[in-house]
N, CA, C and O of each residue as an XYZ file, in Angstrom:
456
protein
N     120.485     93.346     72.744
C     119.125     92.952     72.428
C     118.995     91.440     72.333
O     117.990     90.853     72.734
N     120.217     90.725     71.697
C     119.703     89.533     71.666
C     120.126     88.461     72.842
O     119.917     87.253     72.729
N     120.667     88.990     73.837
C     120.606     88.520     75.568
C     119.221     88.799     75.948
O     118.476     87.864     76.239
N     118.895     89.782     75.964
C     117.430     89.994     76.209
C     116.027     89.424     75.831
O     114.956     89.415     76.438
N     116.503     88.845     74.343
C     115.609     87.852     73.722
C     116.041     86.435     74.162
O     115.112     85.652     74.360
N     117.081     86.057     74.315
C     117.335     84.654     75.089
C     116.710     83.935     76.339
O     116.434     82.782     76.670
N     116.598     85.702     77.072
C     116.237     85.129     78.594
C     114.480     85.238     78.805
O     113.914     84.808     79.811
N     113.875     85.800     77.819
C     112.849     85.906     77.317
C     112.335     84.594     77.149
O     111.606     84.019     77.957
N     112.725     84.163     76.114
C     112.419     82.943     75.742
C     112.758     81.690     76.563
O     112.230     80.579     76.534
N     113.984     82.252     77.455
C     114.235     81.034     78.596
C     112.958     80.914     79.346
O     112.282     79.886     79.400
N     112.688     82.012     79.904
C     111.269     82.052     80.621
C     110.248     81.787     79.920
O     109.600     81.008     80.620
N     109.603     81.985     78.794
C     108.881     81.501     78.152
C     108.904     79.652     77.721
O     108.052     78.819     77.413
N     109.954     79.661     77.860
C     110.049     78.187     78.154
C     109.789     77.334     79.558
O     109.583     76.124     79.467
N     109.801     77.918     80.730
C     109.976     77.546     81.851
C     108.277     77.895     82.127
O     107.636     77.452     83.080
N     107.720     78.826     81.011
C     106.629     78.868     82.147
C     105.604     78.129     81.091
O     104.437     78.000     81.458
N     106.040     77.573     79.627
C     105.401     76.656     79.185
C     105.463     74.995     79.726
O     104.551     74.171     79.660
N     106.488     74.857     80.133
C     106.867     73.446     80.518
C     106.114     73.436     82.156
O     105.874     72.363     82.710
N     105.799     74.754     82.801
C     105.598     74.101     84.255
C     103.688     73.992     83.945
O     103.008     73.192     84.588
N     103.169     74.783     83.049
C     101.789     74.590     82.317
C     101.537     72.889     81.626
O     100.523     72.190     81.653
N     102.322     72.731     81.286
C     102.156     71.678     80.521
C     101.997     70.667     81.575
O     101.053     69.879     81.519
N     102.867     70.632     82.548
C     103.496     69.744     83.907
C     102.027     69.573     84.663
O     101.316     68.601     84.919
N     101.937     70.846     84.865
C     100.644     70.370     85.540
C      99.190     70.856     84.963
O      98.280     71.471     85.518
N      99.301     70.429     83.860
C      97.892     70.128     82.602
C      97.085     70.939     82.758
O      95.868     70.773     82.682
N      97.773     72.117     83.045
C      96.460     73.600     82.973
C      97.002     74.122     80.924
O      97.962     74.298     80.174
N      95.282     74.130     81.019
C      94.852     74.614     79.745
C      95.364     76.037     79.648
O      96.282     76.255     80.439
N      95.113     76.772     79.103
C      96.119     78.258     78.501
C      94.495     79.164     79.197
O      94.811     80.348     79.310
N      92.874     78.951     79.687
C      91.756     79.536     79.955
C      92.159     78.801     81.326
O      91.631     79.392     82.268
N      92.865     77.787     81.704
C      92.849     77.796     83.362
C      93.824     78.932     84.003
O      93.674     79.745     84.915
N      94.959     78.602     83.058
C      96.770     79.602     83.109
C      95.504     80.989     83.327
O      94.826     81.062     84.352
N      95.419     81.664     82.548
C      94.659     82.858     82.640
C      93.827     83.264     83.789
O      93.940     84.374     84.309
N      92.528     81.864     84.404
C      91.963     81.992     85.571
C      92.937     81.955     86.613
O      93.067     82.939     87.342
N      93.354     81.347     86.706
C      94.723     81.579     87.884
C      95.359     82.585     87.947
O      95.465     83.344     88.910
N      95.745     82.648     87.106
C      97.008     84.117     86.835
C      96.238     85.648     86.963
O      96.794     86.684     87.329
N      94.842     85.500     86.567
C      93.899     87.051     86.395
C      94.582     87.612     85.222
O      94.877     88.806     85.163
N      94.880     86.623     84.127
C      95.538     87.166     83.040
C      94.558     86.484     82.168
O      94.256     85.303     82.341
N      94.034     87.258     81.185
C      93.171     86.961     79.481
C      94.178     85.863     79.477
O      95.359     85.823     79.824
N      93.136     84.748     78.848
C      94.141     83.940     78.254
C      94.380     83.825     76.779
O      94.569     82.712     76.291
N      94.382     84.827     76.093
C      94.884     84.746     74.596
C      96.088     85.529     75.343
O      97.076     85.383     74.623
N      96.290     85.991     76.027
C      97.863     86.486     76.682
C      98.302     85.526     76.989
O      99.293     85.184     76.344
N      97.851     84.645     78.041
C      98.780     83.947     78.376
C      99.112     83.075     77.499
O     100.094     82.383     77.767
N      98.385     82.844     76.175
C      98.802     82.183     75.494
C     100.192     82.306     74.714
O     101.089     81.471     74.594
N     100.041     84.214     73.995
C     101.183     84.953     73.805
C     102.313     84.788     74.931
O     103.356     84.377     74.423
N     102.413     85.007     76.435
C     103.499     85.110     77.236
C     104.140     83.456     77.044
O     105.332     83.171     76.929
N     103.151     82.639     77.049
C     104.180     81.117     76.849
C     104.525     80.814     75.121
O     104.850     79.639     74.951
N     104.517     81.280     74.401
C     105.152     81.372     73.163
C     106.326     82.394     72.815
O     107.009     82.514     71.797
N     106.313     83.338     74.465
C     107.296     84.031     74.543
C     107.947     85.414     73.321
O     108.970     85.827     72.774
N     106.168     85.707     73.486
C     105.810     86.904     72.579
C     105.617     88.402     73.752
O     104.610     89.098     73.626
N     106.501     88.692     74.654
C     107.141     89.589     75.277
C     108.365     89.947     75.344
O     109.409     89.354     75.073
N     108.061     91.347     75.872
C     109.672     91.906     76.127
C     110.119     92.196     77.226
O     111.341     92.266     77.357
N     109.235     92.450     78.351
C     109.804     92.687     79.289
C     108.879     91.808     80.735
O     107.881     91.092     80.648
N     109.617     92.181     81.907
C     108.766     91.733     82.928
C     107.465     92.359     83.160
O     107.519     93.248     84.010
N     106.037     92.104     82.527
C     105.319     93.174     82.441
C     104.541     92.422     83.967
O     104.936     91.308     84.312
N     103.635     93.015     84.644
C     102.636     92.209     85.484
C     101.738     90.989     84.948
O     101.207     90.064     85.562
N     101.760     91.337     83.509
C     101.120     90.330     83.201
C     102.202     88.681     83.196
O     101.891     87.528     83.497
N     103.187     89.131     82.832
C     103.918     87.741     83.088
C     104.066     87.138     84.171
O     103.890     85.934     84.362
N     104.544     88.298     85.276
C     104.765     88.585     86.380
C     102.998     87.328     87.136
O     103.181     86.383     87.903
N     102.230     87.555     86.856
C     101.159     87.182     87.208
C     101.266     85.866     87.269
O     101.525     85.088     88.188
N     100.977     85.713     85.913
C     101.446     84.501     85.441
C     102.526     83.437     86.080
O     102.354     82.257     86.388
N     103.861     84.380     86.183
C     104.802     83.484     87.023
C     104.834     83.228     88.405
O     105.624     82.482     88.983
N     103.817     83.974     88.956
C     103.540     83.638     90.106
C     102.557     82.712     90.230
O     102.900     81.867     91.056
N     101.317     82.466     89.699
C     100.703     81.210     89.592
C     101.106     79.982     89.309
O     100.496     78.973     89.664
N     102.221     79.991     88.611
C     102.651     78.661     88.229
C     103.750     78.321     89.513
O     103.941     77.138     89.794
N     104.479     79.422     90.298
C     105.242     79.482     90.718
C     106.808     79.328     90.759
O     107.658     78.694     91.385
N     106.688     80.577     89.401
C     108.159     80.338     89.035
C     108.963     81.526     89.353
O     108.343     82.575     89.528
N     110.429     81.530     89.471
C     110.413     82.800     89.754
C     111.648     83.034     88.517
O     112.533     82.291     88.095
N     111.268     84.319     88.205
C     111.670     85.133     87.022
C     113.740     85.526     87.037
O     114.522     85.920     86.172
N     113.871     85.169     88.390
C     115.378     85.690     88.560
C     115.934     84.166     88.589
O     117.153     84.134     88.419
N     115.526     83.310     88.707
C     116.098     81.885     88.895
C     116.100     81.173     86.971
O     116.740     80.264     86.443
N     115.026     82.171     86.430
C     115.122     81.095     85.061
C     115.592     82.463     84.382
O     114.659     83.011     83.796
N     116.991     83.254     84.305
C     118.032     84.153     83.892
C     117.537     85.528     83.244
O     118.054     85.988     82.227
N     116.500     86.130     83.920
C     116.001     87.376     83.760
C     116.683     87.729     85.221
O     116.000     87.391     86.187
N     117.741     88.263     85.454
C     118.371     88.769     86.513
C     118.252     90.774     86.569
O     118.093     91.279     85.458
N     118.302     91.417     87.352
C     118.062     92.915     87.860
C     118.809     93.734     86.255
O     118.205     94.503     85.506
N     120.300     93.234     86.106
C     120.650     94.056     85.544
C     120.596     93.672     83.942
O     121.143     94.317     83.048
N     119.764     92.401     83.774
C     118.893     92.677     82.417
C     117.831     93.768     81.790
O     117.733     94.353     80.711
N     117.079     93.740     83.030
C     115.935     94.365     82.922
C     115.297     95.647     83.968
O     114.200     96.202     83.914
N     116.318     95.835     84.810
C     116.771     97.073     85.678
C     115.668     96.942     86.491
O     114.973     95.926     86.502
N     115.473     97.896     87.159
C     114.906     97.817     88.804
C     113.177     97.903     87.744
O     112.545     96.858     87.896
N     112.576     98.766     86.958
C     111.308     98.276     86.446
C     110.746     97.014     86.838
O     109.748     96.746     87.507
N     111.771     96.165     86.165
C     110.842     94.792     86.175
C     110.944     94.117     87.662
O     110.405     93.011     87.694
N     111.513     94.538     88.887
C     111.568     94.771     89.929
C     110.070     95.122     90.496
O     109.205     94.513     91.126
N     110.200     96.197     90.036
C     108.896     97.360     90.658
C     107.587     96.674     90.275
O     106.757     96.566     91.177
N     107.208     96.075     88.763
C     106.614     95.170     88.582
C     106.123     94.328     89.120
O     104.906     94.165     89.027
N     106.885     93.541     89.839
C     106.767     92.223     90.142
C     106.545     92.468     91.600
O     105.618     91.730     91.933
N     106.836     92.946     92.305
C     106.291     94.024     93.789
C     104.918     94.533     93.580
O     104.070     94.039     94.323
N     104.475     95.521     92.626
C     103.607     96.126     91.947
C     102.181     94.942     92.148
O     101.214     95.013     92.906
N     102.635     93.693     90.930
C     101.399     92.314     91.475
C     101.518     91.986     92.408
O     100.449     91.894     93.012
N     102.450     91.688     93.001
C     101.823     91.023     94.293
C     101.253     91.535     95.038
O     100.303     91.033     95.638
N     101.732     92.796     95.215
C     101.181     93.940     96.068
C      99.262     93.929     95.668
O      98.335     94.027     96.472
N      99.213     93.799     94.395
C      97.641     94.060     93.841
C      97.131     92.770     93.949
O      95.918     92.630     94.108
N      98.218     91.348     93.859
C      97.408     90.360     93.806
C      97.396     90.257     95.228
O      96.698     89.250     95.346
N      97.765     90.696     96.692
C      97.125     90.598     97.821
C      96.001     91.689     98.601
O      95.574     91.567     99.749
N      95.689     92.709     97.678
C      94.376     93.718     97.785
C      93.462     92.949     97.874
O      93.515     92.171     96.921
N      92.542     92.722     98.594
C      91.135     92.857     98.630
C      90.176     94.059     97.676
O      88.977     94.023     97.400
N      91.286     95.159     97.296
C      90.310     96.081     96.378
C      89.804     97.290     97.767
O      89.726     98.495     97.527
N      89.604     96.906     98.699
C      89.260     98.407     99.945
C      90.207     98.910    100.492
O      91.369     98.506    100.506
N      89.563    100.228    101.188
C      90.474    100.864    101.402
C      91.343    100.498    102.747
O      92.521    100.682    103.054
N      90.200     99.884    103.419
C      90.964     98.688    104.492
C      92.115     97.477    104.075
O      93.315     97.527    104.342
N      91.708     96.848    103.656
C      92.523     96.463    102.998
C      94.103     97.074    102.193
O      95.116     96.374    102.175
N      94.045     98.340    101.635
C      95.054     99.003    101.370
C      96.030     99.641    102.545
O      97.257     99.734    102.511
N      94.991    100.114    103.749
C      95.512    100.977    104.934
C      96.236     99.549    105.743
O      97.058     99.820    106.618
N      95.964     98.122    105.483
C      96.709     96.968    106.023
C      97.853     96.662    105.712
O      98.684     96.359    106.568
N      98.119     96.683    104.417
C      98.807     96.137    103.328
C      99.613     97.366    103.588
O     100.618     96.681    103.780
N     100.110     98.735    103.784
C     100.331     99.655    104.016
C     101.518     99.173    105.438
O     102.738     99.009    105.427
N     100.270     99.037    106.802
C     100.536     98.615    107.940
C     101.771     97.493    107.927
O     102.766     97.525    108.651
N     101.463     96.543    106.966
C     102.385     95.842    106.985
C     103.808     95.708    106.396
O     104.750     94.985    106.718
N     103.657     96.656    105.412
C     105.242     97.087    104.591
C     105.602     98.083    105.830
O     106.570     97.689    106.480
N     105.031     99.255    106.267
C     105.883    100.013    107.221
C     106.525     99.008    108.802
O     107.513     99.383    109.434
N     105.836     97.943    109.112
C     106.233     97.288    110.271
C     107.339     95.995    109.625
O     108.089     95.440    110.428
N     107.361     95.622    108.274
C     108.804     95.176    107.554
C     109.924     95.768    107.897
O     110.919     95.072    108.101
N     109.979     97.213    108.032
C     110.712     98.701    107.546
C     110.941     98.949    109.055
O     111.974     99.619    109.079
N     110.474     98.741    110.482
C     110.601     99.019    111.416
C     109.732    100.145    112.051
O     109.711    100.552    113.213
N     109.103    100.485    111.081
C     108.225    102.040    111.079
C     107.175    101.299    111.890
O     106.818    100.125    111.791
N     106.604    102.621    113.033
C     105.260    102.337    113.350
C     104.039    102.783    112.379
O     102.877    102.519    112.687
């Protein structure tokens, strides 16, 4: 448990310092991220436990990535994996069903699939 709180807080550190860096307010962090920002306020004080989407969000707006600042697979097992696939996947929806039947199109032609 308390490896798990270390790397927590490593990231919570990394994604306060790259906020700070480039002088987004904790209501910009949030507009960017599509995260409330009384969360994002919580995720950079590093009042989480796991890779949720909402961090996940978050660390993708700032552009950090979650396996480089020591949240590695077999901390937090393939979940916080699936997660972090999970947003991006939603943060590149348009929301239709076109849009979904694309986004679709394009993971099966990754995969070799027609």
């Amino acid at each position: 448990m308390a490896k798990r709180y270390e790397h927590t807080l490593s990231l919570a550190k990394a994604i306060s310092a790259r906020r700070r860096e480039r002088g987004l307010t904790f209501e910009q962090l949030g507009f960017l991220s599509d995260v409330n920002a009384a969360q994002a306020f919580r995720i950079c004080r590093g009042e989480f436990k796991t890779l949720n989407p909402s961090v996940l969000k978050i660390c993708n707006a700032l552009e950090i990535e979650p396996e480089t600042d020591g949240m590695a697979r077999q901390r937090f097992g393939d979940t916080a994996i699936e997660a972090m696939l999970s947003a991006e996947v939603l943060t590149a929806w348009d929301r239709t069903v076109a849009g979904a039947k694309l986004i679709k199109r394009v993971l099966r032609a990754l995969h070799g699939e027609a």
